[in-house]
Structure formats: C-alpha cells, structure tokens
C-alpha positions as CSV (number, residue, x, y, z in Angstrom):
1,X,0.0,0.0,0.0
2,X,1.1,3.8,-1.0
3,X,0.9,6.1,1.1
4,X,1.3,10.2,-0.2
5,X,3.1,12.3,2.6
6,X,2.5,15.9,2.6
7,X,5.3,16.5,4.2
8,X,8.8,17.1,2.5
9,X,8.5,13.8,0.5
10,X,9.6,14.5,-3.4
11,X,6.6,14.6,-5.7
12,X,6.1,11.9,-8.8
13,X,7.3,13.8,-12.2
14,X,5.4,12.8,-14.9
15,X,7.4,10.6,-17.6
16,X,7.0,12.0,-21.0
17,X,4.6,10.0,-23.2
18,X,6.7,7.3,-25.1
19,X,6.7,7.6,-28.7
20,X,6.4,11.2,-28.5
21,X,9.3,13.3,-29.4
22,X,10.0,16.8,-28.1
23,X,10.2,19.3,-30.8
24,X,12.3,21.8,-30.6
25,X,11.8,25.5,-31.3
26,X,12.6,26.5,-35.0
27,X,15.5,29.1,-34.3
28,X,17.2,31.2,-37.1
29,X,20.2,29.3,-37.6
30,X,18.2,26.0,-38.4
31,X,15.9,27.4,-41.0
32,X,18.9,29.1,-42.8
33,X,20.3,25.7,-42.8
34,X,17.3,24.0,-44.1
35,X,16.9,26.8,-47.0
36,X,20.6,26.5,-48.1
37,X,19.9,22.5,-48.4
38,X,17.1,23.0,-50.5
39,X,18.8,25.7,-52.7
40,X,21.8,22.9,-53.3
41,X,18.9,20.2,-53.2
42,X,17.6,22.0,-56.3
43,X,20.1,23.2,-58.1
44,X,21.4,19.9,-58.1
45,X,18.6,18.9,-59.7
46,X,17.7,21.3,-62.3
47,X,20.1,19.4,-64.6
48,X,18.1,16.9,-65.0
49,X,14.8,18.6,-65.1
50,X,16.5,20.6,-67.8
51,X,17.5,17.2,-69.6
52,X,14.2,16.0,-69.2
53,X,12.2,19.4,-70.6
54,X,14.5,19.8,-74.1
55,X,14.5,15.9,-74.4
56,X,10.4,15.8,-74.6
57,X,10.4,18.9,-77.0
58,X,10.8,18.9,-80.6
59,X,14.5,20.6,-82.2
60,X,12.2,22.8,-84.1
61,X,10.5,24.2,-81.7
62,X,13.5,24.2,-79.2
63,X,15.1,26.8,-82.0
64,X,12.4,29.3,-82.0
65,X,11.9,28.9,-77.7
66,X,15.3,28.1,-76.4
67,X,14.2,29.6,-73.0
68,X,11.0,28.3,-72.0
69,X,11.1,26.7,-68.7
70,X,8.1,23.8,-69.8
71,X,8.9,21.2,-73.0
72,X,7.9,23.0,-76.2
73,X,6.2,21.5,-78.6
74,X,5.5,18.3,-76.5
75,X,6.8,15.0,-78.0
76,X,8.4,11.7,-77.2
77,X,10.8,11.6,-80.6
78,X,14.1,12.1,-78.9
79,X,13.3,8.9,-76.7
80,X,12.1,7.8,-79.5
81,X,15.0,7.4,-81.6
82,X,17.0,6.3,-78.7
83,X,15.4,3.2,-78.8
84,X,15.2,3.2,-82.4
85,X,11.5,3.5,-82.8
86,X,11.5,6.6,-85.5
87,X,11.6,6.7,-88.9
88,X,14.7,8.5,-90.5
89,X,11.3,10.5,-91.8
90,X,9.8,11.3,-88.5
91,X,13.6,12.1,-86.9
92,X,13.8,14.7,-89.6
93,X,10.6,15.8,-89.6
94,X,10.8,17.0,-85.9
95,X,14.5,18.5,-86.7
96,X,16.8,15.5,-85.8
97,X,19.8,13.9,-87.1
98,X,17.5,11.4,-88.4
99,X,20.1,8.4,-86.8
100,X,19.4,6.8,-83.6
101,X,21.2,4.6,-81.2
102,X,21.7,0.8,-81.4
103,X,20.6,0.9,-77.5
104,X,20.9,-2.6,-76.5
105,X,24.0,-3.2,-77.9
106,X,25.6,0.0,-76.4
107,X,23.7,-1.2,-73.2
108,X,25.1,-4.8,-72.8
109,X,28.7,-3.0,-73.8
110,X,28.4,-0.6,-70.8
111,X,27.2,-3.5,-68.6
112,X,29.6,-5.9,-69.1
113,X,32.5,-3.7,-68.7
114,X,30.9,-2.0,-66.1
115,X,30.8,-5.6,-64.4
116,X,34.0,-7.0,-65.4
117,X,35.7,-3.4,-64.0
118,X,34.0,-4.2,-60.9
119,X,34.6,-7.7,-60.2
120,X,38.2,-7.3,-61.0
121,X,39.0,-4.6,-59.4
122,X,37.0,-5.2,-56.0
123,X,38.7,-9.1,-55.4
124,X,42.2,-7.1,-56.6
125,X,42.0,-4.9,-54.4
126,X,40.1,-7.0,-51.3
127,X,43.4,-9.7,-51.8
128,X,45.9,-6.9,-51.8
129,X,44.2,-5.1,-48.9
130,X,44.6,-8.3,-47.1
131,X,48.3,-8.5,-47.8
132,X,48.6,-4.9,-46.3
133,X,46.4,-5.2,-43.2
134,X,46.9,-8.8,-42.1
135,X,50.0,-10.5,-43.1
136,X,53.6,-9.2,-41.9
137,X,56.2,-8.9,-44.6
138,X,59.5,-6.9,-45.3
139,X,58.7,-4.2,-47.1
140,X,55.1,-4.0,-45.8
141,X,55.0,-0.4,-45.1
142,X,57.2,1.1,-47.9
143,X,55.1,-1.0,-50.5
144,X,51.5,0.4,-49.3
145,X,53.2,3.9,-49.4
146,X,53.7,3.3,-52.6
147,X,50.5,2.3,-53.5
148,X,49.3,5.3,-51.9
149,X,51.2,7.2,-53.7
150,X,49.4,6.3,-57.4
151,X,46.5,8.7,-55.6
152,X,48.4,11.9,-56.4
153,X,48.9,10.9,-59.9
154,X,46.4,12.3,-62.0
155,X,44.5,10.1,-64.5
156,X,44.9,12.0,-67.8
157,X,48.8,11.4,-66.8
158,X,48.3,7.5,-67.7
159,X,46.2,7.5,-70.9
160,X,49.1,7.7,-73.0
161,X,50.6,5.1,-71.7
162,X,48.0,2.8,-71.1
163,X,47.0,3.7,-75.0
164,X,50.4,2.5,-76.2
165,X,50.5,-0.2,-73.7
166,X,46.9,-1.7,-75.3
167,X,47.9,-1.0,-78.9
168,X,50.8,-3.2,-78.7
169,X,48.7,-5.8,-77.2
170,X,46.2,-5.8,-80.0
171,X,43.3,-5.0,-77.9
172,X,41.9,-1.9,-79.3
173,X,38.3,-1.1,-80.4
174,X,37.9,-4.2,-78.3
175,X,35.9,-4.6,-74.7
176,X,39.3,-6.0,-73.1
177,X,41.4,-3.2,-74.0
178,X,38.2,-0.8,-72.0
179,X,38.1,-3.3,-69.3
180,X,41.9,-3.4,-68.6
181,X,43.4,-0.3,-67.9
182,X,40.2,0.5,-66.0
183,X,41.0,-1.8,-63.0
184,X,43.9,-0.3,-62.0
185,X,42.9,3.4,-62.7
186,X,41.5,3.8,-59.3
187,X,42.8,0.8,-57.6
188,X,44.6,2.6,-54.6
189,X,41.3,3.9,-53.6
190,X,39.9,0.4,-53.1
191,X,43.1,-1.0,-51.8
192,X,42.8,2.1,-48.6
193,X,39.1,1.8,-48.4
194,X,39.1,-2.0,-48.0
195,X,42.6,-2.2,-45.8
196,X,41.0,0.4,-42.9
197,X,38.2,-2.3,-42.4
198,X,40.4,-5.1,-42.4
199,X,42.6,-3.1,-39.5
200,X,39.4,-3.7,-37.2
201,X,39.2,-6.8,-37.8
202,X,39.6,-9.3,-34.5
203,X,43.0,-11.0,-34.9
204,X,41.5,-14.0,-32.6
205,X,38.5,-14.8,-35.1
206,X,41.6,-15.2,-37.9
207,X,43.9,-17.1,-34.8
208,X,41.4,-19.5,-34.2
209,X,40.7,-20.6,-37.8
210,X,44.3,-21.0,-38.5
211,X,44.5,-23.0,-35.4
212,X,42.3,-25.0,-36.8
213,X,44.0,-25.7,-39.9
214,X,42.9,-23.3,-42.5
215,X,45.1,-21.3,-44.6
216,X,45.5,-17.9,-45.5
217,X,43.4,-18.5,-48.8
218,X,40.8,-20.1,-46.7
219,X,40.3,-17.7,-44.1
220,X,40.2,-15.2,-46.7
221,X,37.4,-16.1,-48.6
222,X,36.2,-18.2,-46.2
223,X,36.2,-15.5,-43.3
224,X,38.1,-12.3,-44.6
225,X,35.2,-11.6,-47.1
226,X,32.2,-12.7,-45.4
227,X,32.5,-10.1,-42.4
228,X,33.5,-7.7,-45.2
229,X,30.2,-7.3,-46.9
230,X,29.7,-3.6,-46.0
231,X,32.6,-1.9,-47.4
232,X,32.5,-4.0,-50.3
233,X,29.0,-3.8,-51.2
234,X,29.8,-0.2,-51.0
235,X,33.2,-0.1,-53.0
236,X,31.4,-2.0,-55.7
237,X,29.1,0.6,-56.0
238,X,30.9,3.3,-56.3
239,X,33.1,1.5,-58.7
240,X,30.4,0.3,-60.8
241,X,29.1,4.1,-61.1
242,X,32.2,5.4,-61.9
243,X,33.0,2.5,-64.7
244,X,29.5,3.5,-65.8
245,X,30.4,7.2,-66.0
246,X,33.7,6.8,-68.0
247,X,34.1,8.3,-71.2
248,X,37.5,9.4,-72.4
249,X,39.0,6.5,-72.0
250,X,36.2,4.3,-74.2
251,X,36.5,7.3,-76.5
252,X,40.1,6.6,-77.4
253,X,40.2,3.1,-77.3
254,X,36.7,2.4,-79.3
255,X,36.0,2.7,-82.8
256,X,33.3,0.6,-84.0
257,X,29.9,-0.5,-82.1
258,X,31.1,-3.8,-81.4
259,X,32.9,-2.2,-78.5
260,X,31.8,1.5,-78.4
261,X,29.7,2.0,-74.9
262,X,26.8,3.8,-74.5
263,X,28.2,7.3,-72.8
264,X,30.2,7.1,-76.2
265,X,27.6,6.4,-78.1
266,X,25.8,9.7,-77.2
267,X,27.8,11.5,-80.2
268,X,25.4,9.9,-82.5
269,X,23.0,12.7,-81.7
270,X,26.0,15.5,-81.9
271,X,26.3,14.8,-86.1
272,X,24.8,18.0,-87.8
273,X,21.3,18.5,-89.6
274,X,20.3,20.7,-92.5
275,X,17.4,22.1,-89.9
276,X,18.6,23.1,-86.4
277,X,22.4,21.6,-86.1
278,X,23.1,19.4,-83.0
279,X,19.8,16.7,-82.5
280,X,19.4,18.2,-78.7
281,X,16.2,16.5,-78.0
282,X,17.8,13.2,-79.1
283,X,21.0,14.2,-77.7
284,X,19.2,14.5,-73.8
285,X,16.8,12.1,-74.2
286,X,19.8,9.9,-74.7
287,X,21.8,11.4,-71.8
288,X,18.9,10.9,-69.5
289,X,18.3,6.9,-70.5
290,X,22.3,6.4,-70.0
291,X,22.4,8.3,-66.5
292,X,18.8,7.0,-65.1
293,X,19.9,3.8,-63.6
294,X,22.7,4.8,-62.2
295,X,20.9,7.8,-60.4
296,X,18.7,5.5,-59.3
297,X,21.2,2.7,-57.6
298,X,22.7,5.7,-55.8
299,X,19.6,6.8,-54.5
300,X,18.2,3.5,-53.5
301,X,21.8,2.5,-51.5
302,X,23.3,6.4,-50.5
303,X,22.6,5.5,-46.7
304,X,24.6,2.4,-47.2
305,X,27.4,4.2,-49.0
306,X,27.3,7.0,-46.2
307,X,27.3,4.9,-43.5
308,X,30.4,2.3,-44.4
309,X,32.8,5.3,-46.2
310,X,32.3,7.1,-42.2
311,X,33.3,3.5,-40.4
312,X,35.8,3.7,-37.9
313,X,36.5,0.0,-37.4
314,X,34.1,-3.3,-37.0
315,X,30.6,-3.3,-35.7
C-alpha cells in the first residue's frame, strides 16, 4: 500500500509519453540551414529537369523557344529514336539527325565492362588489402606507401601510356582493351578503403581458424570476405558508377559498335542537320536513358554508402 506524505516527500514527475518526441523551437540558424539545403537540393537537380524538358520537345521548336522553362512543342521523338522506334522520316521531320542509337547493344557494352571493372578490381583490391592489413612482410609499409602514392597521380597522366600499352597488345576497339586499364585506374582507392576495415578486424576470429588448420586463402574467402560485406557492397558501388560514367577512355580506345559503350555512343546525336544543327532532343533524351539507372542505384543504396565510407573500425 502507498501512502502520499504531505510532508517534504519529493513529488512523482510525470514521464514523458513514449513515442512522442519533443520538438524543438525553429530558431534562425536551423531554418537558414534548411533553406541552403534546398537551394543545393535543387540546383542539383535542375540538370536533369533541364535534360528531361529539351529531351520531350521537338528541335524545331527548341530553336524558336530556347528559354522556355516547360517542354515546347511536347513530344516523345528524342526517346524515340533512342530506342530506335522513329523513322529516318519522322527524326527529320521534328528536326533531328535522323540516326538513332543501337541501344541494346551499347547497353550490354556498358554493362559488361561495367561488371568486369568491378569484379576485378574489387577481389584485386580486397586480396591486396589483405596482404597490407593482415599478413607481416618486409617491405610491408614502404610497398603500401607506394601504392598510396598512385593517388596523387592524376588520371589523364596514364592515358598515353596505357593507349600505347593496349595497342601493342592488340586489344583496341575491343571490350578488353576498355576493361583493362580501368581496374587499375582507381585501384589505390579500393586498396585504402578495403585495408581500414580489415585493421578492425579481430585478430582472434583469424587465430582460431588458422588454429584449426585453414590457410591464409581459406580464411580469406572463407572468413576475410564474409565479415567484409559492407565496405564491399559499397566499394562495388561506387566503382560500378564510376566504370559506368567513364568516357575518355572508351573514347580513345573504341571505334566501331562492337565495342563502343553507350556514354560514347551519345555523339550519334551530336552529327549535324540541315534544320537546327546538333539533334538536342535526341542528344538529352539519350543522356537521361544512360544516367537514369545509375541515379537511381545511388539513390536507393546512398545511406549504405554513407554509413560504411564514415566507419571507424568493425561493428
């Protein structure tokens, strides 16, 4: 039985209702900061909202209202001839180059080397990380200073010599000859990103399984790799977007369709027309099939990349 004193006996506080969360007072600084996101929020996305607007116009049309905010002259030609849907007839009839993309070829191009530069350069750079983080060697240091190193080397600075190095191996205009030099190009990145989670790693877990009889490869693949998942769902990513994204280097190396990938393939709607020059509706609508899915993968997984490129050692 409770008993309520009225005597110098402390008084029951209400507890706050669960579930409910206190809101705090909207003070200067925090709606500044919320209007300077949405001015970056949307001028980050006006790019594509411009894409979108000329690619659903018409390039005649386009020519006489260059400025209007809303598509002009509403039609679905430029996606159109991406797809290869339009008549040379209808492409020139609405002011385009009256040539359109061979889209599924140019998409299985960008997908397999996309895929290949991935899976390469991800179990590269997962073995060599490995090497760096968890097996003791002369050298060890100096080597991954090294490595490090290839960071402050810019990229145009090895196009040269990867183009000579692939021409003398026969592989250009060929998907190898892409897919090659592309591993490497940012594989010190990977090797970093992968060896800081492989610091935090428990050296028991790895003890006991070599105590058991498993080898280095073992444990790798075995162990390494399966507590890794994180960082390298997230390099592979990153790495698939940027493989995606390439261009100069496909430009140089590609010549023909059989290799040519599809953010090359975009200067089909750059050739000139006898109406209004450069096919811009085809031109975006292109741009905007070619960037869509990767816009979209980053969106669905950008708390997932967030989260694992701010680790700080194992969960």
């Amino acid at each position: 039985m409770t008993h309520t004193g009225t005597g110098g006996g402390a008084e029951p506080r209400e507890e706050p209702a669960r579930g409910k969360r206190e809101r705090r007072p909207l003070s200067w600084g925090r709606a500044l900061a919320w209007a300077a996101m949405a001015v970056i929020t949307l001028i980050t996305l006006f790019p594509f909202y411009w894409m979108l607007r000329t690619a659903l116009s018409t390039n005649t049309a386009l020519a006489q209202d260059p400025a209007s905010p809303l598509p002009v002259d509403f039609s679905l030609g430029g996606f159109l001839r991406v797809f290869g849907l339009q008549s040379t007839e209808e492409a020139l009839a609405e002011g385009g180059a009256g040539g359109s993309l061979d889209f599924w070829r140019y998409l299985a191009n960008s997908v397999l080397v996309a895929t290949l530069v991935t899976f390469c350069q991800v179990l590269f750079a997962a073995m060599a990380a490995y090497a760096f983080a968890r097996l003791r060697w002369r050298g060890r240091d100096a080597v991954f200073g090294f490595v490090l190193g290839g960071l402050m080397i810019p990229a145009v600075f090895t196009l040269l010599p990867n183009f000579v190095l692939i021409k003398e191996a026969g592989l250009v205009d060929s998907l190898p000859g892409i897919t090659m030099p592309m591993v490497f190009m940012t594989m010190p990145f990977a090797v970093f990103f992968l060896r800081q989670f492989f610091l935090g790693i428990s050296s028991e877990v790895e003890e006991a399984a070599l105590i058991d009889g498993a080898g280095r490869i073992r444990v790798f693949f075995r162990l390494i790799l399966p507590m890794s998942t994180a960082p390298i769902a997230t390099l592979s990513i990153l790495t698939y977007i940027t493989a995606w994204n390439e261009y100069f280097w496909p430009l140089m190396v590609s010549y023909s369709d059989s290799s040519r990938v599809l953010t090359v393939a975009l200067s089909i709607f750059r050739a000139q027309t006898p109406q209004n020059g450069t096919d811009w509706a085809g031109l975006m609508a292109a741009t905007f099939v070619a960037a869509l899915p990767m816009v979209l993968l980053f969106a669905l997984l950008a708390k997932r990349i967030v989260n694992s490129i701010g680790f700080s050692g194992i969960k």
